[in-house]
N, CA and C atoms as an extended XYZ file, in Angstrom:
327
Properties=species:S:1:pos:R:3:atomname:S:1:resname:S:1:resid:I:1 pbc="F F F"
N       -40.275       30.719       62.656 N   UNK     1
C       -38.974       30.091       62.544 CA  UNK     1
C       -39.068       28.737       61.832 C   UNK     1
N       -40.032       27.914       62.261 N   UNK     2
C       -40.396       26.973       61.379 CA  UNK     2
C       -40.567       26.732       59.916 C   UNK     2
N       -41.016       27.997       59.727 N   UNK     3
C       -41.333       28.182       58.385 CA  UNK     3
C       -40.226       28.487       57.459 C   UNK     3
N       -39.484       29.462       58.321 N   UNK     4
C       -38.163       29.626       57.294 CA  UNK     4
C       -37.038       28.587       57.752 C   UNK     4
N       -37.308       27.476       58.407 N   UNK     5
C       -36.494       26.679       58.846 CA  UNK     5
C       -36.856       25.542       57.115 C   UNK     5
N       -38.525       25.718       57.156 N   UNK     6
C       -38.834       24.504       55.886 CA  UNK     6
C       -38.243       25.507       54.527 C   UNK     6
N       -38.445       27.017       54.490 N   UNK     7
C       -38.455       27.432       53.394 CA  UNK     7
C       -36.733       27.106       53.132 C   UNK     7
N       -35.754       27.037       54.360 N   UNK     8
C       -34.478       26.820       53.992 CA  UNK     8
C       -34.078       25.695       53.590 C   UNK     8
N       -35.019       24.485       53.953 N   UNK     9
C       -34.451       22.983       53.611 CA  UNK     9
C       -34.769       23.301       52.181 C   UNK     9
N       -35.951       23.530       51.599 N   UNK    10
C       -36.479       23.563       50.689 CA  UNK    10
C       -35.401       24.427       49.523 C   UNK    10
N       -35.037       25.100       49.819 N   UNK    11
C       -34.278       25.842       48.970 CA  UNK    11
C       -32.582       25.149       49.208 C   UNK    11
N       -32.502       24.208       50.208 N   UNK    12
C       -31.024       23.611       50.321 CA  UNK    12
C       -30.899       22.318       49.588 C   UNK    12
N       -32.404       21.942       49.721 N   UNK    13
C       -33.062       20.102       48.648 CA  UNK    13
C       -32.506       20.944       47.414 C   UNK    13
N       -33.142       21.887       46.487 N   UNK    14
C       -33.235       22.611       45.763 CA  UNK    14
C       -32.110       23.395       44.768 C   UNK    14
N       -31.055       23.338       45.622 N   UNK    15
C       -29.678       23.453       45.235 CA  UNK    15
C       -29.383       22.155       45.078 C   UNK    15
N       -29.533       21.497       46.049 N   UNK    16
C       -28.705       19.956       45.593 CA  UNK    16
C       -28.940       19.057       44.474 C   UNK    16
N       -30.535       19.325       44.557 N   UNK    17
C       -30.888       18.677       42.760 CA  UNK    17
C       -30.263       19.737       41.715 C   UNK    17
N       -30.148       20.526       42.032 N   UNK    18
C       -29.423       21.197       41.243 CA  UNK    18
C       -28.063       20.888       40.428 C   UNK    18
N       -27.512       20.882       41.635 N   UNK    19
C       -26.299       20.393       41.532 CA  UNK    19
C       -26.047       18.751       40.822 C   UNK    19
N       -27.222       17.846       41.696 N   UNK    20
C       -26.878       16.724       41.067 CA  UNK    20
C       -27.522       16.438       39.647 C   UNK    20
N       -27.965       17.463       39.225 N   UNK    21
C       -28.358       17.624       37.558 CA  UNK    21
C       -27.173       18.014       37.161 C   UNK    21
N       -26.822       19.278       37.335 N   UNK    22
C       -25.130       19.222       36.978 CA  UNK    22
C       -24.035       18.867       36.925 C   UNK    22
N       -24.460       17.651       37.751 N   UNK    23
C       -23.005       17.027       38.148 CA  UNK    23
C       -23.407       15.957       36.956 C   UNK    23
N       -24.585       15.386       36.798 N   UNK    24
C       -25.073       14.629       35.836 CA  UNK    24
C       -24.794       14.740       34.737 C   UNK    24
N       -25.297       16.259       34.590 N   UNK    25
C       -25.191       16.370       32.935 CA  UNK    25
C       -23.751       16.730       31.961 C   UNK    25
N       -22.745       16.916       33.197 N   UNK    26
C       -20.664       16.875       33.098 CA  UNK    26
C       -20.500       15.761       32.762 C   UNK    26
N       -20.857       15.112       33.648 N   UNK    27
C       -20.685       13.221       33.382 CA  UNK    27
C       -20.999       12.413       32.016 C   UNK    27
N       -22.599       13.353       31.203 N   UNK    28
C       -22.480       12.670       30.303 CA  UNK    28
C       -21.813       13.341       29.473 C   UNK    28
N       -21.333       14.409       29.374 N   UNK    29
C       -21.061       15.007       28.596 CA  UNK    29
C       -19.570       14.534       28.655 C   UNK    29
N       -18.807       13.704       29.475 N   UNK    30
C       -17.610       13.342       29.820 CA  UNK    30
C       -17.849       12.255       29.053 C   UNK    30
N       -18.690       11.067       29.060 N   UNK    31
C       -18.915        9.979       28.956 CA  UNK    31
C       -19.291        9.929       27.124 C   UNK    31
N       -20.112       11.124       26.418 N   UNK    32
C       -20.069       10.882       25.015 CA  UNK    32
C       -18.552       11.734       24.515 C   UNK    32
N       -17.754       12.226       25.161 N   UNK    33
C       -16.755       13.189       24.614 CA  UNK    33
C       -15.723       11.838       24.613 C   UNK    33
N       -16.000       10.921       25.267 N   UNK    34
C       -15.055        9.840       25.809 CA  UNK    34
C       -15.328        8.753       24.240 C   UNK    34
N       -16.672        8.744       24.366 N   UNK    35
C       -17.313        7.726       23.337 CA  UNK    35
C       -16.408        8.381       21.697 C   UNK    35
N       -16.966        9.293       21.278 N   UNK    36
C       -16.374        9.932       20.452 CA  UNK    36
C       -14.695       10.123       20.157 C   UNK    36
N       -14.255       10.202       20.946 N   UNK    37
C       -12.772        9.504       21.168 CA  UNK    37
C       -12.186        8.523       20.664 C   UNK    37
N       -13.263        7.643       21.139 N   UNK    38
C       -13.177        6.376       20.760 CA  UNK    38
C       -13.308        6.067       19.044 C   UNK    38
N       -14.450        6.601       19.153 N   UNK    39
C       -14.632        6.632       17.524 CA  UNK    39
C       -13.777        7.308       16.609 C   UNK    39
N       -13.029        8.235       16.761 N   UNK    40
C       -12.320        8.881       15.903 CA  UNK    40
C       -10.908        8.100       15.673 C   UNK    40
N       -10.709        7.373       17.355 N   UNK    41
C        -9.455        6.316       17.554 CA  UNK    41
C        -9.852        5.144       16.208 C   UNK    41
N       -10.573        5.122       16.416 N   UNK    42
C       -11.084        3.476       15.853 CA  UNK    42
C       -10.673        3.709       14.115 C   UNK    42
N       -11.382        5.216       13.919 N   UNK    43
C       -11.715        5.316       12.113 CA  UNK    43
C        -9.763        5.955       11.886 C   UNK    43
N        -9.030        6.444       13.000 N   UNK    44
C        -7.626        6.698       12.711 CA  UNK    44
C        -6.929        5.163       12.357 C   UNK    44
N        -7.326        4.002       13.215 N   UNK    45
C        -6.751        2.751       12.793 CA  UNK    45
C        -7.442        2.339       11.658 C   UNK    45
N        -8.637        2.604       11.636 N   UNK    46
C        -8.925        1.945       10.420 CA  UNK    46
C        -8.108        2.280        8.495 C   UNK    46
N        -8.023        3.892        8.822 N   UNK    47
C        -7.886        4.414        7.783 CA  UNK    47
C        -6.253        3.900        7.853 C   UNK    47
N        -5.404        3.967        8.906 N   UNK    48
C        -3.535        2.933        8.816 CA  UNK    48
C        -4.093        1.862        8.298 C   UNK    48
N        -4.545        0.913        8.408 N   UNK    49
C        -5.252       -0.537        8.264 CA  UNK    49
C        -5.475       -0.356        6.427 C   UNK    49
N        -6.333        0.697        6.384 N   UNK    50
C        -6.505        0.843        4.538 CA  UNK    50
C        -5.296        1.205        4.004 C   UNK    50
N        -4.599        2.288        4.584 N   UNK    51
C        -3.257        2.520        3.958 CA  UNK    51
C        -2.196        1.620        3.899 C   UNK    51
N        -2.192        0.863        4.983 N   UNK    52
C        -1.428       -0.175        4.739 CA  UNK    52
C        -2.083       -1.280        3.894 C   UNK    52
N        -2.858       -1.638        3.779 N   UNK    53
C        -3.302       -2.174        2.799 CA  UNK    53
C        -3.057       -2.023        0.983 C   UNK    53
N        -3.517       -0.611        1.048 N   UNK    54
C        -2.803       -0.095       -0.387 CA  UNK    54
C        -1.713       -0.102       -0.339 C   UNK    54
N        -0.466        0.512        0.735 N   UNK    55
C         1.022        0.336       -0.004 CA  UNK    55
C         1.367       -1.380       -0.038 C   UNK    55
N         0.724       -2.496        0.722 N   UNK    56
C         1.269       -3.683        0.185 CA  UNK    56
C         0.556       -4.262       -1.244 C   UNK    56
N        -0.754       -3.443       -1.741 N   UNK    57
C        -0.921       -3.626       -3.137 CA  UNK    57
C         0.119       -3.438       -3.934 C   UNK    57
N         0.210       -2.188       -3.748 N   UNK    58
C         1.602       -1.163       -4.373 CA  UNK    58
C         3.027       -1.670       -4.701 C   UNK    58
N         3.381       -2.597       -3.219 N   UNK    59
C         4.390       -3.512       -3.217 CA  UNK    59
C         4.366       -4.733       -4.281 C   UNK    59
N         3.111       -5.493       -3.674 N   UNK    60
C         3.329       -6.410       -4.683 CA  UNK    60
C         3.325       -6.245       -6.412 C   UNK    60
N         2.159       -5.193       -6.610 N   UNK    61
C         2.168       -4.805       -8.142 CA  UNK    61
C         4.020       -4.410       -8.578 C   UNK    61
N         4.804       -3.820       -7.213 N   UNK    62
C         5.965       -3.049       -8.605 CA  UNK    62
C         6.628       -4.592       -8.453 C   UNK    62
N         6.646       -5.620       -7.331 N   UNK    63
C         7.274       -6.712       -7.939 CA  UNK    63
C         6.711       -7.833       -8.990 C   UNK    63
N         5.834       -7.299       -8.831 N   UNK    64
C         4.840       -8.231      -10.670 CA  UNK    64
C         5.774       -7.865      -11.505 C   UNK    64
N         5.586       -6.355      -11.557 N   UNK    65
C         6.267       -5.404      -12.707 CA  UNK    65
C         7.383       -5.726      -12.979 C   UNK    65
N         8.537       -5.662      -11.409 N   UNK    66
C         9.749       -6.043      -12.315 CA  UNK    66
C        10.452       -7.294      -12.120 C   UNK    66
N         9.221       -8.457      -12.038 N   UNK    67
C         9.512      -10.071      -12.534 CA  UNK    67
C         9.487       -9.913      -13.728 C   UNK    67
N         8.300       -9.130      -14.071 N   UNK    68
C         7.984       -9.156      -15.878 CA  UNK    68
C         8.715       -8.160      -16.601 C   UNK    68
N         9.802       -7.356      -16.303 N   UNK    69
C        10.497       -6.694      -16.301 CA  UNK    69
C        12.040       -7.153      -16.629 C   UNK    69
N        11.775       -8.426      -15.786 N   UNK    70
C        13.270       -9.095      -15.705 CA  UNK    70
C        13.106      -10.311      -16.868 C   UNK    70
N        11.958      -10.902      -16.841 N   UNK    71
C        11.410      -11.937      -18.258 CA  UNK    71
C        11.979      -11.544      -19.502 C   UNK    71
N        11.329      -10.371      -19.063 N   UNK    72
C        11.325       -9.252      -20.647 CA  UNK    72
C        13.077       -9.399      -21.235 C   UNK    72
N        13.659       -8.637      -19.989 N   UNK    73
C        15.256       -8.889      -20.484 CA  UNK    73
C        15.452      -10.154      -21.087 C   UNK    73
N        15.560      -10.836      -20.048 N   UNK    74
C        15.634      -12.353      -20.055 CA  UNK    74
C        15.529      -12.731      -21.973 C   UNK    74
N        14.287      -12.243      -22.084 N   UNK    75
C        13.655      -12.571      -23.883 CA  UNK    75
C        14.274      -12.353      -24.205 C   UNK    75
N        14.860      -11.057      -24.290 N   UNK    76
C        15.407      -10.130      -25.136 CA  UNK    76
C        16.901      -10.324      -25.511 C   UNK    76
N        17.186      -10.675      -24.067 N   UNK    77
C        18.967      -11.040      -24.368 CA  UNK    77
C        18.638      -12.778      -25.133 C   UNK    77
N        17.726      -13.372      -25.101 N   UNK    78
C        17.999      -14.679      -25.479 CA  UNK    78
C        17.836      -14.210      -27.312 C   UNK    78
N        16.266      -13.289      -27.536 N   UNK    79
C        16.848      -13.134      -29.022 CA  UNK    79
C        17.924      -12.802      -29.568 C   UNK    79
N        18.878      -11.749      -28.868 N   UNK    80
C        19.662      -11.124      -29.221 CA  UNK    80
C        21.338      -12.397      -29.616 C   UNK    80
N        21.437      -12.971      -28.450 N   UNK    81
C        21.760      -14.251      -28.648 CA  UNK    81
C        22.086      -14.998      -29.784 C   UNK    81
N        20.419      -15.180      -30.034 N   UNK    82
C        19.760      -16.381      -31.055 CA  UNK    82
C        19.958      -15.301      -32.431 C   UNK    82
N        19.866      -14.105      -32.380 N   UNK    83
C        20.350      -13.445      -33.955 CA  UNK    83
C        21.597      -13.456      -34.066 C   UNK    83
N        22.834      -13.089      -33.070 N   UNK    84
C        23.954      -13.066      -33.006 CA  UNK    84
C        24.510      -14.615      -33.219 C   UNK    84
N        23.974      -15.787      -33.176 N   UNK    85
C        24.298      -16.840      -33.550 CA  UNK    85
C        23.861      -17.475      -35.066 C   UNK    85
N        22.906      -17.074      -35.443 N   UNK    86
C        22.282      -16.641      -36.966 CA  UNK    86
C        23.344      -15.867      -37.725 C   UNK    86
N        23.496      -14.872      -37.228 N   UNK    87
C        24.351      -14.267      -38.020 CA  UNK    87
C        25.569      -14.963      -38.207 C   UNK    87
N        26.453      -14.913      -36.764 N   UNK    88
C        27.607      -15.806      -37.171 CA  UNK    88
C        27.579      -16.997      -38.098 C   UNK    88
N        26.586      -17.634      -38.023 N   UNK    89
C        26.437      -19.254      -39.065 CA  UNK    89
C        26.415      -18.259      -40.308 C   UNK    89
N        26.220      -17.415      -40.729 N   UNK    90
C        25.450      -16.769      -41.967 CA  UNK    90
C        26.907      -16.557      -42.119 C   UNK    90
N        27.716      -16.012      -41.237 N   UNK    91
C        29.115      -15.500      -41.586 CA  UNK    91
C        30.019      -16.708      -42.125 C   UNK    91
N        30.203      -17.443      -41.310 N   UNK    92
C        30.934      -18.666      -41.349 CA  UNK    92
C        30.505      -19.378      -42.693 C   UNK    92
N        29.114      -19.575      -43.235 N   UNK    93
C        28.708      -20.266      -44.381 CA  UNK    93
C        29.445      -19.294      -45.504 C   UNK    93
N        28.786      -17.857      -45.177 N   UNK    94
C        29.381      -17.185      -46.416 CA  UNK    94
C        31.058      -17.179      -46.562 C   UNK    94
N        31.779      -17.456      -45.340 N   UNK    95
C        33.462      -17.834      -45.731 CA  UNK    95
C        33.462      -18.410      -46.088 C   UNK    95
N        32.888      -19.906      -45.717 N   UNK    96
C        33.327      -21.120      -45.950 CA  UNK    96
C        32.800      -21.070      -47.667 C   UNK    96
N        32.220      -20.654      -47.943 N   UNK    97
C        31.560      -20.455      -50.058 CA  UNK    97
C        32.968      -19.795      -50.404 C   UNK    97
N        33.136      -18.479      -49.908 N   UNK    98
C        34.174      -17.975      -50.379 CA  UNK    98
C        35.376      -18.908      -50.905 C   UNK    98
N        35.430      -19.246      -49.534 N   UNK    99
C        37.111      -20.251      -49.367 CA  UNK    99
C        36.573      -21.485      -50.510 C   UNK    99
N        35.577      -21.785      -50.563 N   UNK   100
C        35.155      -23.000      -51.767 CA  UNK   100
C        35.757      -22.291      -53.098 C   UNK   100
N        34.622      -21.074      -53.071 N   UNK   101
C        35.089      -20.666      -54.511 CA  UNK   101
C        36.395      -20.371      -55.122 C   UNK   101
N        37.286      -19.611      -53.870 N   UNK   102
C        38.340      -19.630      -54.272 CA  UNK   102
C        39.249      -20.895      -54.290 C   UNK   102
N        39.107      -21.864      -53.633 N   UNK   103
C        39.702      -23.390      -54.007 CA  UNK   103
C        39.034      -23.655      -55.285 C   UNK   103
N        38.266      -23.301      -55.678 N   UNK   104
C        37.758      -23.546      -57.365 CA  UNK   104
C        38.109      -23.016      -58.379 C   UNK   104
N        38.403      -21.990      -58.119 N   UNK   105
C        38.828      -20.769      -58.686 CA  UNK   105
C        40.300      -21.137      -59.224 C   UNK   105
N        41.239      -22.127      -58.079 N   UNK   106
C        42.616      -22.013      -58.126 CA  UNK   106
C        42.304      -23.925      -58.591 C   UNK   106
N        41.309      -24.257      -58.659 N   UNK   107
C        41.400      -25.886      -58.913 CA  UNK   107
C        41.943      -27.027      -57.983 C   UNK   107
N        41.717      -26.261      -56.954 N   UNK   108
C        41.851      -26.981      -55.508 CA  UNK   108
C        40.750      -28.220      -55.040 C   UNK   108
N        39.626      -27.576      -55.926 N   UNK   109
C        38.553      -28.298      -54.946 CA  UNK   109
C        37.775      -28.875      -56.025 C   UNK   109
């Protein structure tokens, strides 16, 4: 009786390391599934963090674009302007010859 009294502890120790290997080896397996989590959390913010990063490149480049966009007009209506005032003087000189010549013409002038 003794004997199968030790052979039963022995086989009841025997389960329990058992068990507390298994209970062990859940735990880590809880504990890197946890870690990894983590890591995938981390590289999901990181990669928002880059994306947001590029669309405020994005931002600022299209307002570069259309400052220099709006310059551009800006130029453009001022040449347009500056020929349309060229011209008119060009107009006005060439009347004002006309109107000479014809006061010359009639001995006006």
């Amino acid at each position: 009786e003794e004997e199968a009294a030790e052979e039963a502890t022995a086989e009841e120790e025997t389960v329990e390391e058992s068990t507390e290997t298994e209970e062990a080896a859940e735990e880590s397996a809880a504990v890197e599934e946890t870690v990894e989590e983590a890591a995938e959390e981390e590289t999901v913010e990181e990669a928002a963090a880059e994306e947001e990063t590029v669309e405020e490149a994005a931002e600022e480049e299209a307002a570069v674009e259309e400052e220099a966009a709006e310059e551009a007009t800006a130029e453009e209506e001022t040449v347009e302007e500056s020929t349309e005032t060229e011209e008119a003087a060009e107009e006005s000189a060439a009347v004002e010859e006309t109107v000479e010549e014809a006061a010359a013409e009639e001995g006006l002038w």
